[in-house]
PASEBA-1860 file (N, C-alpha, C; in nm, 3 decimals):
! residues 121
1> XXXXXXXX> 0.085/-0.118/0.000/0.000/0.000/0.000/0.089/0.123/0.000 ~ 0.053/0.232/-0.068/0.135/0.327/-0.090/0.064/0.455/-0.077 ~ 0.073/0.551/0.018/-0.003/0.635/0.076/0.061/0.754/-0.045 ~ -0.074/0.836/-0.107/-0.013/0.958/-0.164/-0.118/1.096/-0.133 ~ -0.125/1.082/-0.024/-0.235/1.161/0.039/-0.167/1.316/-0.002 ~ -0.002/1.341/0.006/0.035/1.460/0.013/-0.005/1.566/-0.169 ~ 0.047/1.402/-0.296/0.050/1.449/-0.368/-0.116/1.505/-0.420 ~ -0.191/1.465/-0.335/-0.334/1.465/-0.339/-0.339/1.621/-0.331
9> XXXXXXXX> -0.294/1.662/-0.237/-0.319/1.800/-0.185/-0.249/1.883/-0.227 ~ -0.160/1.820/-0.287/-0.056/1.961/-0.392/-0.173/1.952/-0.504 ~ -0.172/1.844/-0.587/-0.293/1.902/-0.687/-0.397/1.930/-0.679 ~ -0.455/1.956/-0.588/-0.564/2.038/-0.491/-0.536/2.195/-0.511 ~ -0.456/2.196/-0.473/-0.374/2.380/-0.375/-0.324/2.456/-0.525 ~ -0.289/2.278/-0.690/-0.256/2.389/-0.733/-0.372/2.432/-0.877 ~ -0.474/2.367/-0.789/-0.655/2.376/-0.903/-0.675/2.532/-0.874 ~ -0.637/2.572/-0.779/-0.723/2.716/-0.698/-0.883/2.650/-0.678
17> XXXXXXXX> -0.937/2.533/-0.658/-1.065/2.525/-0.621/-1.061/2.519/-0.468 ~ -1.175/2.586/-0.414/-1.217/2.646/-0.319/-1.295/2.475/-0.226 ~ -1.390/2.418/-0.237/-1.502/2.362/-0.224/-1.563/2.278/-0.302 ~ -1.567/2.120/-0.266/-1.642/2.022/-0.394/-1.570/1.899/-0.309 ~ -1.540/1.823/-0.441/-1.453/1.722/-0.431/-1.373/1.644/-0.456 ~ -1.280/1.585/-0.397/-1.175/1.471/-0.494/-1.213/1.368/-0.536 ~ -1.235/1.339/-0.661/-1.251/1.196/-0.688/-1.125/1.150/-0.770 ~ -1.105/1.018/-0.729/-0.964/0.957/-0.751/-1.027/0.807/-0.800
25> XXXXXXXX> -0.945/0.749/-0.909/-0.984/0.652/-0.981/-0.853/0.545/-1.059 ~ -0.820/0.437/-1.023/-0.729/0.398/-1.044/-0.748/0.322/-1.202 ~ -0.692/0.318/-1.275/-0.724/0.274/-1.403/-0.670/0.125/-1.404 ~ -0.681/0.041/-1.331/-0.595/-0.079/-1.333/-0.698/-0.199/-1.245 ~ -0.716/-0.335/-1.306/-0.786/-0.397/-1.254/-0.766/-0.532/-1.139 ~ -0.585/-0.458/-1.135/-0.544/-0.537/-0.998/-0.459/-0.437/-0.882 ~ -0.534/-0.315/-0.904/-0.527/-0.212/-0.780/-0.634/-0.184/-0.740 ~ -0.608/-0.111/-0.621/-0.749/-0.055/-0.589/-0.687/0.112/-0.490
33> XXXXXXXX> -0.766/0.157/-0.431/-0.794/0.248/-0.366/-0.876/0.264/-0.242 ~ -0.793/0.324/-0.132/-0.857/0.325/-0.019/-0.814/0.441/0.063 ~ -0.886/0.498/0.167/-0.898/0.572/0.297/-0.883/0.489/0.391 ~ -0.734/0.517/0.424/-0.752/0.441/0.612/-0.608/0.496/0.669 ~ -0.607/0.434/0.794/-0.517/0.517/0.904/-0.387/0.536/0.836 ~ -0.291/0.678/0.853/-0.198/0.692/0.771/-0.075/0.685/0.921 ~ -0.101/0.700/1.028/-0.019/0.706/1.156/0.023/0.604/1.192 ~ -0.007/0.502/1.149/0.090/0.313/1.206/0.071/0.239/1.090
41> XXXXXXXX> 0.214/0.251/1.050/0.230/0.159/0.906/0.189/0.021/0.946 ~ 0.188/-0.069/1.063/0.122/-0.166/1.048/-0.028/-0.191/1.011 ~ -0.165/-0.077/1.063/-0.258/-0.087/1.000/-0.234/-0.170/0.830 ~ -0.130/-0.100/0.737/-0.171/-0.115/0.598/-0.105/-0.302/0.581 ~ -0.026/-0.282/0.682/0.037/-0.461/0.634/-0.061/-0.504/0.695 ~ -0.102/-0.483/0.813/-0.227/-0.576/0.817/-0.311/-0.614/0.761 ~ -0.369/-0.507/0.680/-0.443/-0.496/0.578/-0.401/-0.620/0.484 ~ -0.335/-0.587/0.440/-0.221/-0.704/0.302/-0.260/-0.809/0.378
49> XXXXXXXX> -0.223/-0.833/0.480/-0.210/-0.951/0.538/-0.306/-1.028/0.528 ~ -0.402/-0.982/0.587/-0.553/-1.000/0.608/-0.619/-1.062/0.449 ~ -0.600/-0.974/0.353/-0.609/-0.985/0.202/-0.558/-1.086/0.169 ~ -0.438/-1.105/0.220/-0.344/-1.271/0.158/-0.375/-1.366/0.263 ~ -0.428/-1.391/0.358/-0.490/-1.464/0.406/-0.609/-1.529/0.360 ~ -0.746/-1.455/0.337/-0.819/-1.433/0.296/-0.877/-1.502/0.104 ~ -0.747/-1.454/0.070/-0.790/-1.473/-0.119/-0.551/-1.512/-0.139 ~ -0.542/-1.617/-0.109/-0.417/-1.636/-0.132/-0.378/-1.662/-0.293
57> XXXXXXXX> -0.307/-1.589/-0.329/-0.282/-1.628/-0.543/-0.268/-1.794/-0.525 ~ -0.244/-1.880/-0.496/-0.218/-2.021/-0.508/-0.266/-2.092/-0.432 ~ -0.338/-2.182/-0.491/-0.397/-2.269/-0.391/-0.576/-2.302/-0.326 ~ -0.616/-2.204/-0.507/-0.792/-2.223/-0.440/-0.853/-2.241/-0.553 ~ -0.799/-2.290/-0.664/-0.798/-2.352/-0.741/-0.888/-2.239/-0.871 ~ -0.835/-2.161/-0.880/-0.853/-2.010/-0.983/-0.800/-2.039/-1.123 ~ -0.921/-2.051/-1.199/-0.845/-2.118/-1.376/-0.784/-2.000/-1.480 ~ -0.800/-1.871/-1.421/-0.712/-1.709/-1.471/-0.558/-1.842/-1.544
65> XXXXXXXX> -0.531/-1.777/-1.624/-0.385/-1.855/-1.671/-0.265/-1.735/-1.630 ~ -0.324/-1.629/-1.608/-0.198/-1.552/-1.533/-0.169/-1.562/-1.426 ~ -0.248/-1.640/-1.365/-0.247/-1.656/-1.192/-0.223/-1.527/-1.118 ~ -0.281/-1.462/-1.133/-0.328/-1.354/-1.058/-0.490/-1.283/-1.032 ~ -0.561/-1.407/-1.052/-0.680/-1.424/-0.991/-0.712/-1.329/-0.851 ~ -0.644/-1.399/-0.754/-0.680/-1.324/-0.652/-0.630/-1.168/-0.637 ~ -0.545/-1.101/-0.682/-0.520/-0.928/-0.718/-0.638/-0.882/-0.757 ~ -0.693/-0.948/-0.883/-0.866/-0.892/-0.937/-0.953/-0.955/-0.857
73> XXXXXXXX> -0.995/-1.029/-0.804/-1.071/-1.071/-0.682/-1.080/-0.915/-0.517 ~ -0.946/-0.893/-0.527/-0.887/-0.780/-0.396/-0.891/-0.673/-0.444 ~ -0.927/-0.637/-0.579/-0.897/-0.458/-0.599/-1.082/-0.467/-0.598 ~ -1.128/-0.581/-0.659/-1.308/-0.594/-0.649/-1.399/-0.561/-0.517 ~ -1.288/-0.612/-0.436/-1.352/-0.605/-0.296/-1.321/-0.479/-0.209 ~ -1.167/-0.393/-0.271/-1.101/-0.277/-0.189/-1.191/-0.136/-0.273 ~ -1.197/-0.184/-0.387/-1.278/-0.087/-0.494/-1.182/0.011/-0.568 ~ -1.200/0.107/-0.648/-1.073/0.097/-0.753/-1.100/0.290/-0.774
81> XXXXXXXX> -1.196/0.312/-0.664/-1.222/0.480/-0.638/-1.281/0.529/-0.519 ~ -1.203/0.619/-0.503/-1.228/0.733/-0.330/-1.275/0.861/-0.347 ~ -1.360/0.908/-0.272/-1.428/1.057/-0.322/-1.375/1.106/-0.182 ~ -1.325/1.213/-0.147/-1.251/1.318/-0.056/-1.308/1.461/-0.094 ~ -1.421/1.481/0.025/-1.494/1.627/-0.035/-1.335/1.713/0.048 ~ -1.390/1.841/-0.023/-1.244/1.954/0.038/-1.355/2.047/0.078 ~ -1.298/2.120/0.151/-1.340/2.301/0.205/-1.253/2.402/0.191 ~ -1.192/2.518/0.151/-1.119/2.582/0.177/-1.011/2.532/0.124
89> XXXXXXXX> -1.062/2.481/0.038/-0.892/2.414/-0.060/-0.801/2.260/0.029 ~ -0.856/2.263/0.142/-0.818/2.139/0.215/-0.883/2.040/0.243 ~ -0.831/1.890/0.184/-0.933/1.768/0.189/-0.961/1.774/0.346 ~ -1.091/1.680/0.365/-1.149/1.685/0.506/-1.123/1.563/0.541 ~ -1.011/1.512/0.549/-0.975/1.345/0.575/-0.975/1.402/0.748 ~ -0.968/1.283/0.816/-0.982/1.243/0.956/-0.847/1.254/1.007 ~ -0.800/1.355/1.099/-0.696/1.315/1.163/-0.574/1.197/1.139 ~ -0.601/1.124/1.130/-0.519/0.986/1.115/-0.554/0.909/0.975
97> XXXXXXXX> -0.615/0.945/0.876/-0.645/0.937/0.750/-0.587/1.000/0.621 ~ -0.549/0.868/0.566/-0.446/0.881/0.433/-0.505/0.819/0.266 ~ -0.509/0.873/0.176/-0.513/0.790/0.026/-0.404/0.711/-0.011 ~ -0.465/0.535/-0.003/-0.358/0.500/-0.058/-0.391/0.421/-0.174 ~ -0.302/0.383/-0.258/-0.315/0.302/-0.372/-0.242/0.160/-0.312 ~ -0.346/0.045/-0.317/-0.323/-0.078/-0.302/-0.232/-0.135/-0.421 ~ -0.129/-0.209/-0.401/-0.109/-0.294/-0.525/-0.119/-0.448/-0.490 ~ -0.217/-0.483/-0.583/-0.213/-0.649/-0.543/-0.148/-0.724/-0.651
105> XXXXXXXX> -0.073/-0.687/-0.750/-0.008/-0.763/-0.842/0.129/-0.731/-0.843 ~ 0.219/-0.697/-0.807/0.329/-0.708/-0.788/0.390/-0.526/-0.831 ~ 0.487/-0.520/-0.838/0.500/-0.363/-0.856/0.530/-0.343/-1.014 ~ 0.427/-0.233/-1.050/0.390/-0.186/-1.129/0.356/-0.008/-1.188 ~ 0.399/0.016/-1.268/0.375/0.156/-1.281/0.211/0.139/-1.297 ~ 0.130/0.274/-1.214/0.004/0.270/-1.183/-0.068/0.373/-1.231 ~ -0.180/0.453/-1.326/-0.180/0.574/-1.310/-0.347/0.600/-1.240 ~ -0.343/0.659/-1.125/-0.430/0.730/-1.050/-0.493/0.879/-1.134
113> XXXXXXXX> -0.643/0.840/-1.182/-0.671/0.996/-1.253/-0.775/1.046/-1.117 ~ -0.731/1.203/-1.111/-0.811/1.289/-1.045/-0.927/1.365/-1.084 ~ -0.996/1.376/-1.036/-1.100/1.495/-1.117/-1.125/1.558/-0.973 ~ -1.127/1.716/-1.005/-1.162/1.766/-0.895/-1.310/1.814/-0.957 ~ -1.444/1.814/-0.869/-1.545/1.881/-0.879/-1.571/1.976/-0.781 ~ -1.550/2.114/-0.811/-1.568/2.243/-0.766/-1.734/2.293/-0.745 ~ -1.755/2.302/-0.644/-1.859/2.398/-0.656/-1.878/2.538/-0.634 ~ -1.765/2.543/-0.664/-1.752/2.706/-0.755/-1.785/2.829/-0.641
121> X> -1.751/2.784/-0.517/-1.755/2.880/-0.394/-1.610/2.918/-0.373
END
């Protein structure tokens, strides 16, 4: 999991939008996207963990010939888009809340598209 909550907010700060929201969308069908605690890197291995516990690539008998069944099984279930309303040009994430991009297929160049929707306050 790879937290890019910061670069989130630079292209935020450099829209000049005021008010609306982030929507973030991963174009890839063995990533996904999520909101969760950015303050104890174990939360996110847990996470993984939990995921490879759960849906392991080998061993549950998945007829995919790339064998990476379970990555598209885990971006299905993590979901593959996050909406982050802003105020004042600053997302309203939670104290201890980060955007991260999951990778469940091994490392890969990824591209995350943004759209900001402004409501023009």
């Amino acid at each position: 999991m790879v937290e890019f909550t910061e670069e989130v907010r630079r292209k935020l700060k450099g829209s000049g939008a005021s008010e609306g929201l982030c929507v973030l969308f991963v174009r890839h069908t063995t990533a996904g996207l999520t909101v969760n605690e950015n303050a104890d890197p174990d939360v996110a291995s847990d996470m993984l963990h939990a995921l490879r516990t759960l849906l392991p690539q080998h061993g549950m008998g998945f007829r995919h010939g790339e064998e990476n069944s379970d990555a598209h099984i885990k971006t299905s279930l993590v979901g593959t888009s996050v909406t982050v309303p802003f105020r004042d040009g600053e997302l309203l994430l939670g104290r201890w809340q980060g955007i991260f991009l999951c990778e469940f297929d091994g490392g890969r160049e990824r591209e995350v598209v943004l759209t900001i929707v402004s409501s023009g306050q």
